[in-house]
C-alpha positions in Angstrom: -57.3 -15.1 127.7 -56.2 -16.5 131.4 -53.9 -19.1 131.4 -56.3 -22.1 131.3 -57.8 -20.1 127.8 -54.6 -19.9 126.6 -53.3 -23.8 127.2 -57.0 -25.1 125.6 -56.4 -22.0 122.6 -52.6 -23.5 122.2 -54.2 -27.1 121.8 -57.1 -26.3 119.6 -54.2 -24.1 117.1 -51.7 -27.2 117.6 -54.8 -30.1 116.4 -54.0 -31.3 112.7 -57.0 -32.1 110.6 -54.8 -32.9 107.8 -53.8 -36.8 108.0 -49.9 -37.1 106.6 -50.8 -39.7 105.2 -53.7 -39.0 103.3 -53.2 -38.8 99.4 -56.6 -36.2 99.8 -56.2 -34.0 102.7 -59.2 -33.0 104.7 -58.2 -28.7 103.9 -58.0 -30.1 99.9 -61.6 -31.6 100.6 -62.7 -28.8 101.9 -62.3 -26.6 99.1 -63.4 -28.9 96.9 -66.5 -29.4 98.5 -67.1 -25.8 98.5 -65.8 -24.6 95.7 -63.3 -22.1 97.7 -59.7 -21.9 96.8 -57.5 -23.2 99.3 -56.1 -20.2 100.8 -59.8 -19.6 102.0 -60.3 -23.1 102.6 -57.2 -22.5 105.4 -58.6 -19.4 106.8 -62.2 -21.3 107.3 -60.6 -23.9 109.2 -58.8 -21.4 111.1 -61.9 -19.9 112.4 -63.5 -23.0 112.7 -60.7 -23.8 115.5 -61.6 -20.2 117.0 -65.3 -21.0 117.0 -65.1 -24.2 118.8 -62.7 -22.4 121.2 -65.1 -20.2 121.8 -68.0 -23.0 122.1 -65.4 -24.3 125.1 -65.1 -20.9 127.3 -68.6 -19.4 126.6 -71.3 -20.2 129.3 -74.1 -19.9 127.0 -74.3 -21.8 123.2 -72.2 -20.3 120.2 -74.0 -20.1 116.3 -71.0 -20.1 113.7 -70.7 -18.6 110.2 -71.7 -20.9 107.4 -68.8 -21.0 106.2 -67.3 -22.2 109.5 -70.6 -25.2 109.6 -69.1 -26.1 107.0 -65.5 -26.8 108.0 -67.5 -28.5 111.2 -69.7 -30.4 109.1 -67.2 -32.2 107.6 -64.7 -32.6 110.6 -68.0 -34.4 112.2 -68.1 -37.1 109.1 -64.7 -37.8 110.0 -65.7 -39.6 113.4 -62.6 -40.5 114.8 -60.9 -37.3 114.2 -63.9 -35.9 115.7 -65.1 -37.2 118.6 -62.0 -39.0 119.8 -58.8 -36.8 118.6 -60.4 -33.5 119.2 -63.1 -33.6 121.3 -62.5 -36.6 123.7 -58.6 -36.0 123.9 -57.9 -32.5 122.6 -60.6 -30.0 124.1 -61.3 -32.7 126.8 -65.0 -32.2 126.3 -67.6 -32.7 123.9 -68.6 -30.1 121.9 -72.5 -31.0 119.9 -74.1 -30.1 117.0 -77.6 -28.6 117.3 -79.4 -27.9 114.4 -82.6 -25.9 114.4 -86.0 -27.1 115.2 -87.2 -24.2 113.0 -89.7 -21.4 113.5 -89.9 -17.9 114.6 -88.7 -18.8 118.5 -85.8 -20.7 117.0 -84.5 -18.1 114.5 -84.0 -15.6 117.2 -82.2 -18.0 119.3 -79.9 -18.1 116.9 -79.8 -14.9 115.6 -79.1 -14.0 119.3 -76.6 -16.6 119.7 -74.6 -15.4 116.6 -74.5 -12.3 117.7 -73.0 -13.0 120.7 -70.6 -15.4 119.4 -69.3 -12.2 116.9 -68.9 -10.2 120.5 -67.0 -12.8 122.6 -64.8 -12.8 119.1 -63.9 -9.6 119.3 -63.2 -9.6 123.4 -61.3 -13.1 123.0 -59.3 -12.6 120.2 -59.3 -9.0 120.4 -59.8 -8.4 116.5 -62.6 -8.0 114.1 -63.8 -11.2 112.8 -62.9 -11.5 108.9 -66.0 -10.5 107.8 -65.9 -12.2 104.1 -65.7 -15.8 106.9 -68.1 -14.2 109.6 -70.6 -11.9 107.9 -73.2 -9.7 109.5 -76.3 -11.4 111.1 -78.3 -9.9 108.6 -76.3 -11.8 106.3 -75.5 -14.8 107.6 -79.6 -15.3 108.3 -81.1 -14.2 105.4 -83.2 -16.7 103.0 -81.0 -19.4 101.3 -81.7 -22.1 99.5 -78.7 -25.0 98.8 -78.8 -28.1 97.3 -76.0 -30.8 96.8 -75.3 -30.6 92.7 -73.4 -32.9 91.1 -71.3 -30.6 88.7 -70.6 -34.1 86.1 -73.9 -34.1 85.5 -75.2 -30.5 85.4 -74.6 -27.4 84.0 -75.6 -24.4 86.6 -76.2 -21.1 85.7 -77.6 -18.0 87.5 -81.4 -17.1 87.6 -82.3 -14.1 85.7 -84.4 -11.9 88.2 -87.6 -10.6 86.6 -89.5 -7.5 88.7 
């Protein structure tokens, strides 16, 4: 990193998502949300901060885990936090959220666009990304299929696979 990387790096580390005052801190929300424990809830928002330093020095657009969209999912909901703390005042710039238009074109842009967030990773931070919070591409992109459950009212258990 060059000085100016370092400075922005230093401000991204030193941004609190957790309000003080909050009886439900936005980390606790986070693993609740996700069902992660809260030392992994901690290490995605971690990352999180390195992804969206790496969305600030990279010349060309940066794809992040899902586990990272995730912790940047819910830091958008929280507007303020979002767009004026960290974006407007922190990173002095602002950093958008581009979901996919879908299709074949779109899936390698972002396959593409993973991958070379994984490499800038590596050269900026000069470690491998933890790969249970950045998993391979082949991974990361395969076939999913989530839907928002409300665990009060259902029971969930896992599909038996028939060949």
């Amino acid at each position: 990193m060059n000085p100016e990387q370092r400075a922005l790096w230093d401000n991204i580390q030193s941004f609190e998502l957790n309000d003080p005052q909050a009886a439900f801190p936005f980390v606790q929300r986070l693993a609740l949300e996700n069902g992660w424990k809260l030392p992994f809830a901690f290490r995605a928002l971690l990352e999180y901060k390195r992804f969206i330093y790496l969305c600030c020095v990279a010349p060309t657009p940066m794809t992040p885990s899902d586990e990272v969209d995730q912790v940047w999912h819910l830091h958008l909901i929280y507007t303020r936090s979002y767009w004026q703390d960290f974006c407007r005042d922190t990173l002095h710039r602002e950093i958008h959220h581009g979901p996919t238009k879908g299709g074949q074109t779109e899936d390698t842009k972002y396959l593409e666009c993973y991958e070379h967030t994984l490499t800038l990773y590596r050269e900026h931070f000069a470690q491998e990304p933890p790969s249970d919070l950045w998993p391979p591409a082949s991974v990361r992109f395969a076939p999913l299929n989530f839907r928002r459950v409300n665990l009060n009212q259902y029971w969930l258990y896992p599909k038996i696979f028939r060949k």
